[in-house]
C-alpha positions in Angstrom: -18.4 -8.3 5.4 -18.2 -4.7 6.7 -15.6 -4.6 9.7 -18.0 -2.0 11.6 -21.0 -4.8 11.2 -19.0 -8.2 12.6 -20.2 -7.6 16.3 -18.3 -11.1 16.6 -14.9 -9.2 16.4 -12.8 -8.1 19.4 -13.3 -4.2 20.3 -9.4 -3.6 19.6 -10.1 -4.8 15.9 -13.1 -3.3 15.5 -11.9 0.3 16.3 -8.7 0.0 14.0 -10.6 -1.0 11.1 -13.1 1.6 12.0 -10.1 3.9 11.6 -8.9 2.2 8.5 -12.5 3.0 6.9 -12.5 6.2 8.0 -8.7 7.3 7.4 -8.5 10.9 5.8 -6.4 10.1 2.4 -4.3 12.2 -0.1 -6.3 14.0 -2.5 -4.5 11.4 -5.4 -5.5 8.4 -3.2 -9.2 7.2 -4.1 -9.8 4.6 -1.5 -12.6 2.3 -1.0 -14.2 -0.6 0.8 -13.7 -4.2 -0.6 -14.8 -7.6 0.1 -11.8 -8.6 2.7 -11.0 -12.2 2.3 -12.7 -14.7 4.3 -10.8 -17.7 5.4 -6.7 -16.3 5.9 -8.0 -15.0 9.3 -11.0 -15.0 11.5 -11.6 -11.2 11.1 -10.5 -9.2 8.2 -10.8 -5.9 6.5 -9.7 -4.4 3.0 -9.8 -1.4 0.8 -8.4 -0.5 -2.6 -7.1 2.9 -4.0 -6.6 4.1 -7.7 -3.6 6.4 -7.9 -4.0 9.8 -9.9 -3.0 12.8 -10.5 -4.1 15.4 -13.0 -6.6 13.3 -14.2 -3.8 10.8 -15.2 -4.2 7.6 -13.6 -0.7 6.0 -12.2 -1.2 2.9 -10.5 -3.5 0.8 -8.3 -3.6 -0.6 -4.4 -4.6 -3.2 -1.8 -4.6 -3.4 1.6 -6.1 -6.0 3.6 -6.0 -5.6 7.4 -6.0 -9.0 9.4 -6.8 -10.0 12.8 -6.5 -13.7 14.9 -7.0 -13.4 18.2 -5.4 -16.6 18.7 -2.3 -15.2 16.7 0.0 -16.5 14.3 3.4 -18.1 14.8 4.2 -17.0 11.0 3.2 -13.7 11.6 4.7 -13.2 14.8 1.9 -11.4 15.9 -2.0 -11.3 15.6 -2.3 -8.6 13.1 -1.4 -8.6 9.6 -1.1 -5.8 7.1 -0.9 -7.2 3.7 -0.3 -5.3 0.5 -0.3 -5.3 -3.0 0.6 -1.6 -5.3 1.2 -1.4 -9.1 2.6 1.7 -10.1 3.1 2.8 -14.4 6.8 4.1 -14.0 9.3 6.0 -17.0 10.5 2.5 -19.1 14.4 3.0 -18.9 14.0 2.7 -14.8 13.0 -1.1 -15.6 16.3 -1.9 -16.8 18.1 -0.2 -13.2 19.7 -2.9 -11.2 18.2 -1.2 -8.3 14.9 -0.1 -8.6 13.6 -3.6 -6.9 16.2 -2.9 -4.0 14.6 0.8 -3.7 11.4 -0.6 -4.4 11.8 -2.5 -0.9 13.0 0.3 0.8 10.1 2.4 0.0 8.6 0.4 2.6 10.4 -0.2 5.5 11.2 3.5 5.4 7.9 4.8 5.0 7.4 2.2 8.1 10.1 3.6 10.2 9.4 7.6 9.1 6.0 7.0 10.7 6.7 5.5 13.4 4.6 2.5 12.7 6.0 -0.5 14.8 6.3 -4.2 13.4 7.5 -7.3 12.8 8.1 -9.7 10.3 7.8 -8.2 6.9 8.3 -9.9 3.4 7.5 -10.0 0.3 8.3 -9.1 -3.6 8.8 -6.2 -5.7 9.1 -6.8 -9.6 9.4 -4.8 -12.2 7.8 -5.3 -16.0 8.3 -3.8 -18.9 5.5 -4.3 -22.0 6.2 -3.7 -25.7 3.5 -4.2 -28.2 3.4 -6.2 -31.6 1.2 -6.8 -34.6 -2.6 -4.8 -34.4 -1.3 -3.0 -31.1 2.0 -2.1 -32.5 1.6 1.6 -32.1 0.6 1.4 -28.4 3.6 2.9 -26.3 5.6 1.2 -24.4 4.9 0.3 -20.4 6.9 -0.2 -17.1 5.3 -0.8 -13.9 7.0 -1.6 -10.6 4.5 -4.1 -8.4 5.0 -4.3 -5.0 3.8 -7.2 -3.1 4.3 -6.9 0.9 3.1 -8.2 4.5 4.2 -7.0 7.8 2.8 -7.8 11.4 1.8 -4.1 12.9 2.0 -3.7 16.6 -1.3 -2.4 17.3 -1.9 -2.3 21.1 -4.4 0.5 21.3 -6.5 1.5 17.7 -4.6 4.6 17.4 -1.4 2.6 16.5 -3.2 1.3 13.1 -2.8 4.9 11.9 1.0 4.9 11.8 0.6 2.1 9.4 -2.1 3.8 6.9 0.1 6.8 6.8 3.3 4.5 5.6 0.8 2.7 3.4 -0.1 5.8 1.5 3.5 7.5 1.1 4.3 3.7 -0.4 2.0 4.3 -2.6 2.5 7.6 -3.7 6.3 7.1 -3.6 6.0 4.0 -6.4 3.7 6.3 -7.9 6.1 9.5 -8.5 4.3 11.5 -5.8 6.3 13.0 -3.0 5.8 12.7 0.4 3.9 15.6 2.1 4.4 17.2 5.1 1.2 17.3 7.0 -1.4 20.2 6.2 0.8 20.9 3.0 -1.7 21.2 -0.3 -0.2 18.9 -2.8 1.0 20.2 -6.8 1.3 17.8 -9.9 4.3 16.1 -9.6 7.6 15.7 -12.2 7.8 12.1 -12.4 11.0 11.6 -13.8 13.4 9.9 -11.1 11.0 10.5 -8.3 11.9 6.7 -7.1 15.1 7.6 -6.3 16.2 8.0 -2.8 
């Protein structure tokens, strides 16, 4: 259901996923509207973004944005952000020790650089690496990093949702080899190499 249409909602959710629809992205971000899921919360809204850059695709996103006006004890709150990002990344960082641990970071950082206030947060980061066999033996290798997360975002006036989309996106690019960007600054193709580390 589209988040603008569910009259049913309370005005505060309404007017963040208002914002959340509308949100001005990074030119590499392609974001748009999906079903939200129905029965994790009484109001819900989600979106998904394909990563790219120089016409070469480097990962995938989704954000769901939930709302219980009751709240939730496990979510300490009664909003929820939840994530999921898959970013391709160069093979030999699979096999770092660390690159889950920084993984992590890239989002509680990006949470704290913005601003954005919350509670709460979990969830996984995993690496894979993919090497193929037999008719698809020439394929090259692959290495993603996947980042599953959920946090509880203090939203007490719409405006505060925006913190979170902006902390959303540099998780993104940063899983994706993309630099953060200083606001107003025109983004160039990035080296990829080692862009994960801190």
């Amino acid at each position: 259901m589209d988040a603008r249409r569910d009259h049913g909602a309370p005005q505060l959710f309404e007017a963040a996923a208002h914002l959340l629809l509308t949100m001005a992205w990074r030119p590499e971000l392609k974001v748009e509207q999906i079903p939200a899921p129905q029965k994790i919360a009484p109001h819900a809204v989600a979106i998904t973004a394909d990563i790219s850059s120089a016409d070469t695709e480097l990962g995938s996103a989704r954000l769901v944005l939930l709302h219980d006006p009751a709240g939730s004890p496990s979510w300490d709150g009664d909003f929820r952000c939840v994530s999921f990002s898959r970013a391709e990344v160069e093979p030999e960082m699979v096999s770092d020790p660390l690159l889950t641990e920084v993984g992590w970071s890239w989002l509680l950082e990006a949470l704290e650089r913005n601003q954005a206030e919350f509670r709460a947060p979990s969830g996984s980061v995993t690496a894979v690496s993919s090497k193929f066999f037999g008719g698809i033996a020439d394929d090259p290798a692959r290495a993603e990093v996947e980042v599953r997360a959920s946090w509880t975002p203090v939203i007490s006036v719409p405006e505060d949702v925006v913190a979170h989309l902006l902390a959303w996106s540099e998780l993104l690019c940063l899983s994706a080899g993309l630099p953060p960007l200083p606001e107003g600054v025109v983004p160039i193709a990035p080296r990829r190499t080692g862009a994960w580390q801190r």
